[in-house]
C-alpha positions as CSV (number, residue, x, y, z in Angstrom):
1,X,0.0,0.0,0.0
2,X,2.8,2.7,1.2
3,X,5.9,1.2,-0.8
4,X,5.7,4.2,-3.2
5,X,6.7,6.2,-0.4
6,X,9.9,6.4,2.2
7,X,11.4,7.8,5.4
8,X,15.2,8.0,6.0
9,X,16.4,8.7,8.9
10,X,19.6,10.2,10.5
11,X,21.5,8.2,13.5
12,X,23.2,10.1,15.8
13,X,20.5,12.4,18.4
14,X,18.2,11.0,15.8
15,X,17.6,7.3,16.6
16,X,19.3,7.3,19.6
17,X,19.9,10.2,21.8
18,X,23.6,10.8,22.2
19,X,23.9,11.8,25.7
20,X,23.6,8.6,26.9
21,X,26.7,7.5,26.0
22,X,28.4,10.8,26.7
23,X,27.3,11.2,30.2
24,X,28.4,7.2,30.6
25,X,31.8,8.2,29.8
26,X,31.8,11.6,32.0
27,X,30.3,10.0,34.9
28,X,32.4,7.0,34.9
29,X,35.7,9.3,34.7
30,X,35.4,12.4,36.3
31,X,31.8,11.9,38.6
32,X,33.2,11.7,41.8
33,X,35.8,14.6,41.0
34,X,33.2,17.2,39.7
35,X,29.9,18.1,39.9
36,X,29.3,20.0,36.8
37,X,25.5,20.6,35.5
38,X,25.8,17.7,33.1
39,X,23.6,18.9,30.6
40,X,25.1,21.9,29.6
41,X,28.6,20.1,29.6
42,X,27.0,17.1,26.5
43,X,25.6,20.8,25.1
44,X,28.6,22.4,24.5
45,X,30.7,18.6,23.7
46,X,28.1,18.3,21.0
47,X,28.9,21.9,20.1
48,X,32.8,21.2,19.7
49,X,32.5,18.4,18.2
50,X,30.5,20.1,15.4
51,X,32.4,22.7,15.1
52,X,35.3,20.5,13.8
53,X,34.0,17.4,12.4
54,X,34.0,18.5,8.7
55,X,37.7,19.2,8.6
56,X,37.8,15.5,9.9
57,X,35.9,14.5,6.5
58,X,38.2,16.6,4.6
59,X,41.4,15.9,6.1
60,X,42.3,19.1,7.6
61,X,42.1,17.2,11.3
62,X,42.4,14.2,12.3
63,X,40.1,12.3,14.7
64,X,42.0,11.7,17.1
65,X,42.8,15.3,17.1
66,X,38.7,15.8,17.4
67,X,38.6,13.3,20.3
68,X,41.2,15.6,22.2
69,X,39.9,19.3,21.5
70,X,36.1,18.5,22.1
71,X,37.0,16.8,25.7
72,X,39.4,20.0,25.9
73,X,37.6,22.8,25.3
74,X,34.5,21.3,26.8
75,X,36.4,20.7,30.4
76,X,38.1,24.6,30.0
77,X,34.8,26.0,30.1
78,X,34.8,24.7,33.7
79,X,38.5,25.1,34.6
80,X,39.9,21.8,34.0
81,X,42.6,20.7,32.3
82,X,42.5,17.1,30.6
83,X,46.0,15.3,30.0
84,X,46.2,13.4,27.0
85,X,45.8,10.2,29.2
86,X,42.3,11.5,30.1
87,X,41.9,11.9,26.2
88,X,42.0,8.6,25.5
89,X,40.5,6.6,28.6
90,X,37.8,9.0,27.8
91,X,37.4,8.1,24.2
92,X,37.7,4.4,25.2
93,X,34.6,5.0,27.5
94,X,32.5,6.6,25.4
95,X,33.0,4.1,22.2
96,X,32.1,1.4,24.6
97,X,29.3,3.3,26.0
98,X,28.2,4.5,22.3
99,X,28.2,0.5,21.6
100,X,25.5,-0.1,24.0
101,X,23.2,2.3,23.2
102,X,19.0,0.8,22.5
103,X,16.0,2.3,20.6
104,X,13.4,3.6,22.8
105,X,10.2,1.7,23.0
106,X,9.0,5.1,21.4
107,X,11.3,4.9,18.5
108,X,10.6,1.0,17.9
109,X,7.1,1.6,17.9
110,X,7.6,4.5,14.8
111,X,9.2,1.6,12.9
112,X,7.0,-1.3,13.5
113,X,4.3,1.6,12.2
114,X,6.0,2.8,9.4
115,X,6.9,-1.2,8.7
116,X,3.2,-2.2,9.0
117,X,2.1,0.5,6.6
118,X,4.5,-0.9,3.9
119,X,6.7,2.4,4.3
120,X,10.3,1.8,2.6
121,X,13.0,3.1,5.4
122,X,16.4,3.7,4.8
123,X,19.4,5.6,7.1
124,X,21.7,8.4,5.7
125,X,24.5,9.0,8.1
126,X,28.0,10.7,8.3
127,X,31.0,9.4,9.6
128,X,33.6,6.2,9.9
129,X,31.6,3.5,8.3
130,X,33.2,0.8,11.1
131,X,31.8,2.9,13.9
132,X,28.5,3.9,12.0
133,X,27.8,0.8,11.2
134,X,29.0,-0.4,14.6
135,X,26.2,1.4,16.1
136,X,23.4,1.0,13.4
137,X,24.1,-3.3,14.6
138,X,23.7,-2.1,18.4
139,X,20.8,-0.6,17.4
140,X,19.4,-3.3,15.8
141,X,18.1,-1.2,12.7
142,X,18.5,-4.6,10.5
143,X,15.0,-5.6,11.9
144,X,13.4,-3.1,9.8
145,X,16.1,-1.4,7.6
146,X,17.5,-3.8,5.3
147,X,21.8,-3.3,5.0
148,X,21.2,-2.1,1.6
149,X,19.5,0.8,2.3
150,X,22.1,2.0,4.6
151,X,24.1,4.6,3.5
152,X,27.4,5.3,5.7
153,X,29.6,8.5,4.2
154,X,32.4,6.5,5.1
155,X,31.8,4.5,2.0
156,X,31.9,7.3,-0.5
157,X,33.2,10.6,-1.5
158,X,30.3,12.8,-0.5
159,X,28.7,13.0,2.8
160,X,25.9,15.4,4.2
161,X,24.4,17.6,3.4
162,X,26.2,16.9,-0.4
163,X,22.5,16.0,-2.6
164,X,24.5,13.1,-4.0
165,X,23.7,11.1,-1.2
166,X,20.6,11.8,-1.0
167,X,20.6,10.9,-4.8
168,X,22.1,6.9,-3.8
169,X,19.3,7.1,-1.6
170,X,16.6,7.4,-3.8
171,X,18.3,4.8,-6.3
172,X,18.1,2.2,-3.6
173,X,15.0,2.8,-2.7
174,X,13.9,3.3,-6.0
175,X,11.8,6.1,-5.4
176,X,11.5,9.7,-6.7
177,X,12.9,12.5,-4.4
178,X,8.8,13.9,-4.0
179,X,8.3,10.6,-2.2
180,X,10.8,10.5,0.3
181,X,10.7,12.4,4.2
182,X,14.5,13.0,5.7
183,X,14.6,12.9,9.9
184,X,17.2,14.4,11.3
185,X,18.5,16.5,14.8
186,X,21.3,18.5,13.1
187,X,19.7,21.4,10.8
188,X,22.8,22.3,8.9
189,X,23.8,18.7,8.0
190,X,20.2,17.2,7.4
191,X,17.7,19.8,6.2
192,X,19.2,21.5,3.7
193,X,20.6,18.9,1.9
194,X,17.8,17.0,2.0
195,X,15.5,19.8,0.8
196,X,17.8,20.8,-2.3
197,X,17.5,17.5,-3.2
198,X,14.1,17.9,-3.3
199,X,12.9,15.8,-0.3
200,X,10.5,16.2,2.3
201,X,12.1,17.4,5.7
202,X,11.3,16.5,9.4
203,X,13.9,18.4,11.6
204,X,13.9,16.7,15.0
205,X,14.5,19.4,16.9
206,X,14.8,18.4,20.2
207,X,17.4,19.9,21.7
208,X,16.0,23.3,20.8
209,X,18.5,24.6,18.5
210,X,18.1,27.9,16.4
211,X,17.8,27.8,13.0
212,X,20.9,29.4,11.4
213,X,20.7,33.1,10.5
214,X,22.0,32.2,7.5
215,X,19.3,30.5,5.3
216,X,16.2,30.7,4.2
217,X,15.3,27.0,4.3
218,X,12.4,25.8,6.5
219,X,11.8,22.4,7.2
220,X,8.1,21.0,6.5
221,X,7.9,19.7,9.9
222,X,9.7,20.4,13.3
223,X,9.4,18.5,16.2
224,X,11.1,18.7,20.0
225,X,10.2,15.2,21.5
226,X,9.9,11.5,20.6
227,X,6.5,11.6,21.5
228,X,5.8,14.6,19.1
229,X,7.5,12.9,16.2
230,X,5.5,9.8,16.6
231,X,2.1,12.1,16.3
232,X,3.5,14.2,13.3
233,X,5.6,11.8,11.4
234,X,2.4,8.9,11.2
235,X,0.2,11.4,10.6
236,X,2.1,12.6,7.7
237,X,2.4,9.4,6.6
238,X,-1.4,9.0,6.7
239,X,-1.9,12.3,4.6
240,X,0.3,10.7,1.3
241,X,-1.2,7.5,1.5
């Protein structure tokens, strides 16, 4: 009934929320040193971590490099310095926490729905296809997203928000671009790519993030909670039917 139409979504804060493993890590290092709002110390890693994760698709940094100025400059804004020991016991921590990470019973439920209604799904994500993929199999996406509609950067020359691979999207699915819904949490990265190729956009906004001041694009739906993207993403899927 629905395989005319498809939703891909984003992985990281998108099917899982990233925090988890971030505050697994913190806590397991430095919680009985500090007691820093732990919130607003994932906000501004997350933040970092942005900032410099494109020149570690382009070459101009390396990840490791990444690992150690995120952890940095997140502890400086509290007055702590990290040795490069720290760096690494901390990265350690948070791949191992990052390979534990579960769906909500929320998030399942959006994809035994979307499933039931004959909905192609797919995944478009940036980054290392071994640690992508990694977390896609602790996830346990392969009981509704087939491995072929997985696309990893990692695996090509372009990455987000580059329309290509949006384009290798709608070639595995084989579906037109008018027929497709992108979800993702990171505006800049998901929705405009997404919309220049011509795609429907839900920006899962939950994290409360302004829009940039630099562009014009809109996404056709924004949401702030998993709840709230259950209601508006089946009921968008009811109105194409």
């Amino acid at each position: 009934m629905m395989k005319n139409y498809g939703v891909v979504f984003d992985v990281d804060d998108t099917l899982y929320d990233m925090s988890i493993p971030f505050l697994g890590a913190y806590q397991s290092l430095y919680g009985t040193r500090y007691r820093f709002p732990t919130n607003d110390l994932f906000l501004l890693f997350r933040r970092y971590s942005d900032e410099r994760f494109d020149d570690t698709q382009t070459g101009k940094m390396s990840m490791e490099a990444l690992y150690a100025y995120r952890l940095r400059m997140t502890m400086q804004e509290y007055g702590v310095s990290v040795t490069d020991e720290e760096v690494l016991e901390f990265q350690r921590r948070y791949v191992e926490f990052q390979y534990r990470i579960r769906l909500t019973d929320t998030m399942k439920h959006i994809l035994d729905t979307l499933r039931k209604k004959n909905v192609k799904m797919g995944v478009i994500t940036n980054g290392n296809s071994v640690h992508q993929r990694e977390k896609i199999k602790s996830l346990n996406l392969a009981h509704w997203i087939p491995a072929e509609h997985v696309i990893v950067s990692g695996d090509h020359d372009f990455r987000k928000p580059d329309v290509r691979i949006f384009r290798e999207m709608e070639r595995r699915l084989d579906l037109p671009a008018e027929r497709l819904l992108y979800v993702g949490d990171a505006f800049s990265l998901d929705i405009p790519g997404a919309c220049h190729a011509g795609w429907h956009t839900l920006w899962f906004n939950h994290r409360h993030r302004i829009k940039p001041d630099d562009t014009k694009i809109t996404a056709d739906i924004e949401v702030h909670s998993e709840e709230e993207l259950s209601m508006r993403l089946l009921a968008y899927i009811t109105t194409v039917s």
